[in-house]
C-alpha positions in Angstrom: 0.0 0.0 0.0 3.1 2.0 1.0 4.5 1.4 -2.6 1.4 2.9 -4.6 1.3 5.4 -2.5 4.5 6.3 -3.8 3.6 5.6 -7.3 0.9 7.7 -6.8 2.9 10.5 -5.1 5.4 10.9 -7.8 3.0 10.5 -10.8 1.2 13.4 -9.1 4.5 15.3 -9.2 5.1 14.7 -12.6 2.0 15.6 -14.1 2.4 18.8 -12.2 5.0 20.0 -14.4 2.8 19.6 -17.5 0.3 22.5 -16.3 3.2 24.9 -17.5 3.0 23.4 -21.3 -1.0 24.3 -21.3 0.0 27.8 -20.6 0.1 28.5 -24.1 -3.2 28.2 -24.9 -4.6 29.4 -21.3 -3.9 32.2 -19.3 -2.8 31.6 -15.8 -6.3 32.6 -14.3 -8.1 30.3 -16.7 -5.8 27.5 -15.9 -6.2 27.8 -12.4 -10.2 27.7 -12.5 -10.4 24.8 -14.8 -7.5 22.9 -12.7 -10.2 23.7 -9.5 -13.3 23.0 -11.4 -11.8 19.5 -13.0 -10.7 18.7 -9.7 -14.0 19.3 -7.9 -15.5 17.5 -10.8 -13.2 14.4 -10.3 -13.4 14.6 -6.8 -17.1 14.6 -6.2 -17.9 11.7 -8.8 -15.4 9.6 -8.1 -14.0 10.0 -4.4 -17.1 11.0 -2.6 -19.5 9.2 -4.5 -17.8 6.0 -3.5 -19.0 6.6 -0.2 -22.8 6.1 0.1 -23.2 3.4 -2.2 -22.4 -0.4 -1.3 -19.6 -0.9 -4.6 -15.7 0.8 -3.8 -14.9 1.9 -0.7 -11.0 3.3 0.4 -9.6 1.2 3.0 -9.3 2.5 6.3 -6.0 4.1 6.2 -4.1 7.1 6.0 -1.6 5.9 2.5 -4.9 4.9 1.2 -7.0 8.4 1.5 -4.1 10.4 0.1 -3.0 8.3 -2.4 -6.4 8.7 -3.6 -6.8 12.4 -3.0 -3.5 12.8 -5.1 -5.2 11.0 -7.6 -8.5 12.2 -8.1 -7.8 15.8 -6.7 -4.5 16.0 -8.9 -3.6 13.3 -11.7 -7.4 12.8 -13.3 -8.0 17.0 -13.2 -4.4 17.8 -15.0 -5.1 14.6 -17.5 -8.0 16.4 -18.0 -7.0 19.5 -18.8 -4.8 17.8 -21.0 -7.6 16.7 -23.3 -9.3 20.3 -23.2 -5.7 21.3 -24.4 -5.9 19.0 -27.4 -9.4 19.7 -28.5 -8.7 22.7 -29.5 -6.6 21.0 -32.7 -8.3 19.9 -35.8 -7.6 16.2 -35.2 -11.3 15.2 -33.9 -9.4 11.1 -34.5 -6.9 12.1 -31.5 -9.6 14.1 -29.4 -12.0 11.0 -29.4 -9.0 8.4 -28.4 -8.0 10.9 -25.9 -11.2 11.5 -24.1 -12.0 7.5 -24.4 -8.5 6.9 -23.1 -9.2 9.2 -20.4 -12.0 7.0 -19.0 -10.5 3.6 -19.8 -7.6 5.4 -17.2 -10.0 5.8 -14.3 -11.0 2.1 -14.9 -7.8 0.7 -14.9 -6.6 2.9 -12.1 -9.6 1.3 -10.1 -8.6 -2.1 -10.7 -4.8 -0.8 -9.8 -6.4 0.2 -6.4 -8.5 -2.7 -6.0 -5.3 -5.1 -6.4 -3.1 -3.0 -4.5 -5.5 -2.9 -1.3 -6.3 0.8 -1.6 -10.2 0.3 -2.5 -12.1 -2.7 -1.5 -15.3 -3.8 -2.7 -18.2 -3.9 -0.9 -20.0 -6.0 -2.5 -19.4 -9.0 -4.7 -19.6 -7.1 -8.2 -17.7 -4.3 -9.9 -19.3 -2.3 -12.6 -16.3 -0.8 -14.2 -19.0 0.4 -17.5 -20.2 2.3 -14.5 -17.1 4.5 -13.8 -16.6 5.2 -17.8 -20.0 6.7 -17.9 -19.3 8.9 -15.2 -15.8 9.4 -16.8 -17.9 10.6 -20.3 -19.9 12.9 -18.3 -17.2 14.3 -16.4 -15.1 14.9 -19.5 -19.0 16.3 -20.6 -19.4 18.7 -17.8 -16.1 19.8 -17.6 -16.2 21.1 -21.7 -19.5 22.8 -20.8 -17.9 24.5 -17.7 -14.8 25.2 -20.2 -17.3 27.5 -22.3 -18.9 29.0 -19.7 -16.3 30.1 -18.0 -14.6 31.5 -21.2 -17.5 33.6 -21.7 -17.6 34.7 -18.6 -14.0 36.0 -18.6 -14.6 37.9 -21.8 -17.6 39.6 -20.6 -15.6 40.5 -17.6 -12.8 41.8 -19.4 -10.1 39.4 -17.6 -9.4 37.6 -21.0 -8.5 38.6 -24.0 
């Protein structure tokens, strides 16, 4: 558990260091609101929605809760900020395999956790077609977000 903490820990850290290629395309301000949305976003599907319902739950231990708060607060928000980055190219081929390898990443993540102790399952089964949708409406919500809150830097004058 110790070791994918780790894993986890210095993933984090390296995905960290790509926010400063996205600032090309996004001001500071606009990369710091869609790092926070993304990361409520991930947070509040995936981490807390675990919670009430009998399917994942994070073992009871410290490595475990912030190996996944480093994961769904940092990793999934910055890979997704990564695909709002790329669909702003022509290539709709390498958006698409992005966004669908975006979700078949929290899936295989989950079964990473599940093997490695960090999640348990609460009961016998483990929808993992349930985690891609909320993956697609995540990626969904997020976009939607993205063009709302473009417009509403505009009208207030704090993008160009």
């Amino acid at each position: 558990m110790i070791l994918a903490f780790f894993i986890t820990f210095a993933v984090s850290i390296l995905i960290l260091s790509f926010l400063h290629r996205y600032r090309r395309r996004f001001t500071a301000f606009q990369l710091v609101l869609l790092f926070l949305v993304a990361s409520y976003l991930c947070q509040n599907t995936f981490y807390k929605l675990f919670s009430p319902y009998d399917r994942i739950s994070i073992t009871d231990n410290l490595w475990a809760k912030i190996s996944i708060k480093l994961h769904f607060g940092v990793i999934l928000p910055v890979l997704l900020i990564g695909i709002i980055f790329m669909s702003r190219s022509n290539n709709k081929l390498t958006i698409s395999f992005s966004i669908l390898g975006w979700a078949a990443f929290i899936v295989a993540s989950e079964k990473y956790y599940l093997f490695s102790g960090i999640l348990k399952k609460n009961g016998e089964n483990w929808f993992p077609q349930i985690d891609f949708i909320f993956a697609l409406i995540v990626i969904f919500m997020t976009f939607v977000i993205k063009k709302y809150l473009y417009r509403l830097l505009m009208r207030e004058r704090l993008q160009t």
